[in-house]
N, C-alpha and C positions, 0 to 999 in steps of 0.2 A: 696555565693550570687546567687539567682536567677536570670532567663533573665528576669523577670520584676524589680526587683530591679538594672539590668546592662541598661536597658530602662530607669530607671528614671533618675537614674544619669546621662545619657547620654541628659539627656531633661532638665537639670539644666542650668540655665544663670551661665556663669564664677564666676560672684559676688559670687553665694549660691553654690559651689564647695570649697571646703578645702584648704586649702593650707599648703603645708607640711610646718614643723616649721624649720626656719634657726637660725644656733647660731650665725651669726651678727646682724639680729632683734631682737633674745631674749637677748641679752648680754644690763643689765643693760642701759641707755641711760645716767643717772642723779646721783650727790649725793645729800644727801641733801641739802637744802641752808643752814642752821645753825647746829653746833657743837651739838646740844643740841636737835636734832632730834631723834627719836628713828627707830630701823632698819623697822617695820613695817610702819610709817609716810613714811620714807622713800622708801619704796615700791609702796604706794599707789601714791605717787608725781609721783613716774615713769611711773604709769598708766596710769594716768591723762595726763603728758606732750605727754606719745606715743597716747594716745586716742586722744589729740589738735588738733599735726599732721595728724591723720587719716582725723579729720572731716572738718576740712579744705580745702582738693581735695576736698572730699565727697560733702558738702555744696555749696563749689563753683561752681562747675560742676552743680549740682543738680537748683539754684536759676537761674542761669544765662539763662541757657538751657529755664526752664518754664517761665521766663519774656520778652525772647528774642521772642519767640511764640507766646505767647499773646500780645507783642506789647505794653509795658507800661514805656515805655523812661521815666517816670517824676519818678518810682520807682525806675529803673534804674542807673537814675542820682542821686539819694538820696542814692543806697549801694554804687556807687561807689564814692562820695563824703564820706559819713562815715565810710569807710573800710579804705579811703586814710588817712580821722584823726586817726583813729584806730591806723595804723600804726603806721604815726606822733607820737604820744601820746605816745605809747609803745616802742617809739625809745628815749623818754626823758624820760619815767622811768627805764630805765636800762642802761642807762648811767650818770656815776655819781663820782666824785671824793673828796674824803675831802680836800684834798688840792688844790681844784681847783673850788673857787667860789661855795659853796656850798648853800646858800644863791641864787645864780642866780637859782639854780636847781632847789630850793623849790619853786622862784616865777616861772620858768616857768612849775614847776607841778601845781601849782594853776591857771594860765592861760588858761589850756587847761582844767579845771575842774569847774562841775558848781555843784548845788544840795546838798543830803546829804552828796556825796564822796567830795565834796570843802569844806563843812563845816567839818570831819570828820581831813580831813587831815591838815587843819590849824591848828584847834586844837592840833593836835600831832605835827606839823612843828616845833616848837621850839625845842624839845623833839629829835627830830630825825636829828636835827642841831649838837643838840651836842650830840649827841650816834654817829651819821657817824665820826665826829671832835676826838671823843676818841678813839673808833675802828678803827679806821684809813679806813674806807669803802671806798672803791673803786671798780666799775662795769662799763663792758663795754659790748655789746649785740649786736649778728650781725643774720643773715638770718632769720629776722621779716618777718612773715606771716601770711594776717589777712584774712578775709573771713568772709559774711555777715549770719549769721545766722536767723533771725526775726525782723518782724518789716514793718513800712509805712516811706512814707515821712519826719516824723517829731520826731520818736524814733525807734532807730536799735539796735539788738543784735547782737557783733560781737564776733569772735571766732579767739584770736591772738595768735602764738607759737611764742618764739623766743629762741636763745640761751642765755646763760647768764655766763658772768667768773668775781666770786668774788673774792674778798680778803679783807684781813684787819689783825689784826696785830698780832693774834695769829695765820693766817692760810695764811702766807706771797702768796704764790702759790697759783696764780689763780684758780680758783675751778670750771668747767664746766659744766653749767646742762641747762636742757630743762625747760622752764619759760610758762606755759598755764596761760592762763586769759580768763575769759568770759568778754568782755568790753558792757557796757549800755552807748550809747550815745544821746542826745536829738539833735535836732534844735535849734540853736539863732542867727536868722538873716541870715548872707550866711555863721556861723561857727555850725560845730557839735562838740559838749563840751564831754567829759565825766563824764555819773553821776553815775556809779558804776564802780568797779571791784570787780572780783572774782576770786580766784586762792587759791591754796593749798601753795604758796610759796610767800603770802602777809597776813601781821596781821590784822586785823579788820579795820584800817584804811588808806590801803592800804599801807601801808609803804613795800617799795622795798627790804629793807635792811632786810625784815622778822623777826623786835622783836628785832635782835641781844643785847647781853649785853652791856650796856653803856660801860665797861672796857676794850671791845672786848675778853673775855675768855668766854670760855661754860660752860654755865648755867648748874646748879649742874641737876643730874639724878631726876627723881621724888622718891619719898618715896614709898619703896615698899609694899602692901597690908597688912594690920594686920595676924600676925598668918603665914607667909612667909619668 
């Protein structure tokens, strides 16, 4: 290395310096959520949940610092009112039990949901009454953290991590992993709903339980490539 390349790195802000790699940060975080995941799906999940958490601080630190500056309390009061639903919201979909009023869970995931993700997930609600009731699903979710990503007054993007420990009836042992979601919520009246989610560990219509087999056993491998 040169003194000018020992000058510049010495002129770097902490953040854009390196940081050596440790093996309890790199040590996996997550399995998958379903039996029927492949090892690569599974990796990428892990990326995702460790990237959630990163941006999180990141975001947080970042929004608060520039509105507190400029002086715009009415913004202000709209992340931290839809960060606190964020929360809310991600603290009733990952906890859930088939034997325990599964029917209340669905109406209160429909309560807190307005838009195409209310109409999406009705739709499937019946569906995933009785896949949780057969699978025997059961999830329970603890250190929800949400942080305000985009957005005004009246629609926010939010960025929530939480843990996640399933089961059901082929995979009795709770099963621990990192849950990211990108949450879309709008305004109506003094509540913020939500009208999307996004995550690598919910099916298209956000279903928590990720697809699972109605029988609760994993779904057969895919077929492998012609000529393979």
């Amino acid at each position: 290395m040169t003194g000018d390349d020992a000058h510049s790195d010495a002129d770097k802000p902490e953040s854009a310096k390196s940081v050596p790699a440790s093996p309890e940060r790199d040590q996996p975080a997550v399995e998958a959520l379903t039996e029927a995941s492949a090892p690569a799906a599974a990796s990428g999940w892990i990326a995702a949940g460790v990237a959630g958490v990163v941006a999180v601080g990141a975001i947080a630190a970042g929004v608060v610092f520039f509105l507190q500056n400029s002086n715009k309390a009415e913004q202000l009061d709209a992340i931290a009112a839809s960060t606190k639903a964020a929360c809310d919201y991600a603290a009733v979909l990952v906890n859930y039990d088939y034997s325990n009023d599964p029917d209340g869970y669905i109406a209160a995931m429909k309560a807190g949901a307005t838009g195409g993700f209310l109409k999406e997930f009705s739709d499937a609600s019946e569906e995933l009454r009785i896949g949780m009731e057969r699978a025997q699903l059961k999830s329970t979710g603890e250190d929800v953290q949400c942080a305000y990503m985009s957005g005004d007054t009246d629609e926010v993007k939010a960025m929530v991590t939480m843990t996640q420990y399933r089961s059901n009836v082929a995979q009795t042992e709770p099963q621990r992993m990192m849950f990211p979601i990108e949450m879309s919520l709008v305004r109506s009246g003094d509540k913020w709903l939500v009208s999307r989610l996004d995550s690598p560990l919910l099916d298209y219509s956000g279903d928590p339980t990720g697809g699972a087999p109605l029988d609760g056993q994993p779904a057969p491998a895919p077929a492998p490539d012609p000529g393979n």
